[in-house]
C-alpha positions as CSV (number, residue, x, y, z in Angstrom):
1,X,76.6,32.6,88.5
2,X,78.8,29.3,88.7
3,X,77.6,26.6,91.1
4,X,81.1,24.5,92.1
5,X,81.7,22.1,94.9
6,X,85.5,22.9,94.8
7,X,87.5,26.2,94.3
8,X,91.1,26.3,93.8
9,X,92.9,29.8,94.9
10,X,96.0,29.7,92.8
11,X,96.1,33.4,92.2
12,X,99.3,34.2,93.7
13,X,99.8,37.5,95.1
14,X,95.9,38.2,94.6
15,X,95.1,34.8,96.3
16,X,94.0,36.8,100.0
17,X,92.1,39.1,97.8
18,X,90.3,36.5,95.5
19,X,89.6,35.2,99.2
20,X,87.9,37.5,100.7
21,X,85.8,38.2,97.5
22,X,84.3,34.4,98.0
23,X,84.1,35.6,101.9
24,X,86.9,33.0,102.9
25,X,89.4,34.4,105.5
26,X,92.4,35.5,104.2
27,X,95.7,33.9,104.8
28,X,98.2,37.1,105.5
29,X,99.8,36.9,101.7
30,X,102.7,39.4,102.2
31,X,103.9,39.9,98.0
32,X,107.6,41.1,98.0
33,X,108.6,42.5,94.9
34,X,112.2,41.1,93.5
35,X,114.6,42.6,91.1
36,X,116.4,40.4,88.2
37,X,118.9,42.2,86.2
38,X,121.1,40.7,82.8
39,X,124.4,42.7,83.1
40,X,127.2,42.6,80.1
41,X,130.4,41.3,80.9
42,X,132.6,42.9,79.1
43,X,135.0,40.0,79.1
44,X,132.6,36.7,79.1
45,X,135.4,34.2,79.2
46,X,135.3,35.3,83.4
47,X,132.3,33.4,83.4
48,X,134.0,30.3,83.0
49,X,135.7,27.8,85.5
50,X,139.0,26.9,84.3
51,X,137.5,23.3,83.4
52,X,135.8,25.6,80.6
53,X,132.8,24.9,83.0
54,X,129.6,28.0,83.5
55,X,130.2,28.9,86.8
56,X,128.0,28.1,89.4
57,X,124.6,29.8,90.9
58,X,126.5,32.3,93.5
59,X,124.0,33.6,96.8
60,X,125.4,35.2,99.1
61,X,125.1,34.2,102.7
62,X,122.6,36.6,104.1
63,X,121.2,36.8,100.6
64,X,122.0,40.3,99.7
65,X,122.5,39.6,96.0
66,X,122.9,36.2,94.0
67,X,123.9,36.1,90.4
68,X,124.9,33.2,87.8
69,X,126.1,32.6,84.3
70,X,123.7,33.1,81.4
71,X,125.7,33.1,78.7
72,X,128.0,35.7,77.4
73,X,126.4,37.9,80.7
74,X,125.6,37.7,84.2
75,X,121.7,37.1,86.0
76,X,121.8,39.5,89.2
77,X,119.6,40.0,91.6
78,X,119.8,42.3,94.8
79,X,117.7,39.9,96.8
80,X,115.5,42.7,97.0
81,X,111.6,41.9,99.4
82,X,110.3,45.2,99.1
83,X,106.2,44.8,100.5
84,X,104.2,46.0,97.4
85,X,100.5,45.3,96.2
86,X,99.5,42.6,93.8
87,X,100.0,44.1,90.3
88,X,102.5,44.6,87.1
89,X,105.2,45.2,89.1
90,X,108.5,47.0,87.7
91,X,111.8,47.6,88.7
92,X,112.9,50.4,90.7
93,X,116.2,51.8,89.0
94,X,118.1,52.2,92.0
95,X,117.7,48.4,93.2
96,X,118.8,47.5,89.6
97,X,121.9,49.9,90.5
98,X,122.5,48.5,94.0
99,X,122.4,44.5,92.2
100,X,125.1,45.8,89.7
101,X,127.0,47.5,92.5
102,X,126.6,44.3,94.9
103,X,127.8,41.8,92.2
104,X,130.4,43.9,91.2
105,X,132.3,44.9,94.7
106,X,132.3,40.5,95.1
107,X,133.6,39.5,91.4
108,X,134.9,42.8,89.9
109,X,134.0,41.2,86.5
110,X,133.2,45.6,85.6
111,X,129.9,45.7,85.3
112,X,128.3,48.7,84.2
113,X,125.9,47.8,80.7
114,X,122.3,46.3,81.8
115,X,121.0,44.6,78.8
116,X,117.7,44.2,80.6
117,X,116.2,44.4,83.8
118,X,112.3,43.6,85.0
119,X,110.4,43.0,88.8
120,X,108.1,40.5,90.0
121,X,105.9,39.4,93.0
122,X,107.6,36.6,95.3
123,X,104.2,35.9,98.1
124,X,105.0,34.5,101.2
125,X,102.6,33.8,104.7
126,X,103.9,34.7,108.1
127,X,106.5,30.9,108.2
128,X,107.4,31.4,104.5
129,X,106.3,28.0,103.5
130,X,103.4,27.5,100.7
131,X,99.7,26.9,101.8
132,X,98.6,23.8,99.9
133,X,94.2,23.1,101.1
134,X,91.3,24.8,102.7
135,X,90.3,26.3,106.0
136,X,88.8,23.8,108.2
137,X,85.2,26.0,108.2
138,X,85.7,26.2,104.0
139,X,86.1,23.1,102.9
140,X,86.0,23.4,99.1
141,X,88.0,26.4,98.8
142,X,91.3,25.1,98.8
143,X,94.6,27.6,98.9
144,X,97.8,27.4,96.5
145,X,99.8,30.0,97.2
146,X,102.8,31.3,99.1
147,X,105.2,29.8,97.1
148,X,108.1,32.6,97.5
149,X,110.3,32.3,95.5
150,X,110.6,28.7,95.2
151,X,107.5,28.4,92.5
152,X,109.1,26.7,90.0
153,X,111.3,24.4,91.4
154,X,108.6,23.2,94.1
155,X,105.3,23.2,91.3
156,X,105.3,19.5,90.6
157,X,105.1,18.4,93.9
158,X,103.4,20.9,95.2
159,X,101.0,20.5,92.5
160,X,100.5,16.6,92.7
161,X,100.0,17.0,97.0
162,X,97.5,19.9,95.9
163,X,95.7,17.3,93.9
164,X,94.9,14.9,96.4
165,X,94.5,17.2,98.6
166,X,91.5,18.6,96.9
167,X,90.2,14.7,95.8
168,X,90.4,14.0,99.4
169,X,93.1,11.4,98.4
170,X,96.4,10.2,100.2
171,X,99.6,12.2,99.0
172,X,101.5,10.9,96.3
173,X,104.4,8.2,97.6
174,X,107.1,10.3,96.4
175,X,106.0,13.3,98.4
176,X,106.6,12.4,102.1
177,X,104.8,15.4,103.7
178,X,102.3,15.7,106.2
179,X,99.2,18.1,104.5
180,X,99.0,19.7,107.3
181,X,101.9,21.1,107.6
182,X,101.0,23.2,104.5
183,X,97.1,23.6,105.7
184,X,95.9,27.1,106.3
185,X,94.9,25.9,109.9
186,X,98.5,26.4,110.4
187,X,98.1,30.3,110.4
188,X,95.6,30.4,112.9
């Protein structure tokens, strides 16, 4: 057995069940799988601005598929959040057909070749913004999870206010957020 003061739950769609096993409540991780598809274009010079620029990251409004430049073929996605339990996740062949057929009715670049195709696990809490500490009764386990689909992009920061957090130190200067608005207390 391992004696700790301080537990961080960074376990991403497993964090509510890595949770419970230490007997900490759980914070209502809903994991959403997503579907990423590389499509051939069979003429890759469309994927250029006339400038001879890549063209841009594309979402559409109500985010019902996204896709962008990566080179000579297009990264698609459906904007798939189908509810599914923490594991390998893969990618259902039809949403990989209805993120080809999406792209295609709004760029008719003919798509119709996927060179490859795979799922993963996007976790998000009821407001879908990340929980950064530790229930007030559980001090020393601390949450860091829920980061969507915005892991990547937000992991510095959010990892740098995670550190304090769990030091018991002021937030970084550069990182003008409240903890609390991250907290798990905000679930309650």
């Amino acid at each position: 057995m391992l004696h700790t003061a301080d537990v961080v739950d960074a376990a991403g769609a497993w964090a509510d069940l890595i949770a419970r096993l230490a007997g900490v409540p759980a914070l209502g991780l809903r994991p959403l799988r997503r579907t990423i598809v590389v499509a051939r274009v069979p003429d890759p010079t469309r994927l250029h601005t006339p400038s001879g620029g890549a063209l841009p990251m594309v979402i559409e409004a109500r985010e019902s598929c996204y896709f962008k430049a990566e080179g000579n073929n297009l990264l698609l996605s459906p904007g798939d959040e189908i509810p599914a339990e923490p594991g390998d996740v893969r990618p259902d062949p039809l949403d990989v057909a209805l993120a080809l057929e999406r792209v295609e009715a709004v760029t008719g670049l003919g798509l119709r070749s996927v060179q490859s195709s795979w799922a993963g696990l996007r976790s998000f809490v009821a407001d879908r913004a990340p929980v950064v500490g530790a229930w007030p009764q559980h001090p020393g386990f601390h949450f860091f999870a829920g980061q969507g689909g915005s892991g990547i992009e937000s992991a510095p920061a959010l990892a740098a206010l995670g550190a304090a957090i769990v030091i018991g130190g002021s937030p970084p200067p550069d990182i003008p957020l409240n903890p609390a608005t991250l907290a798990p207390a905000r679930l309650a």
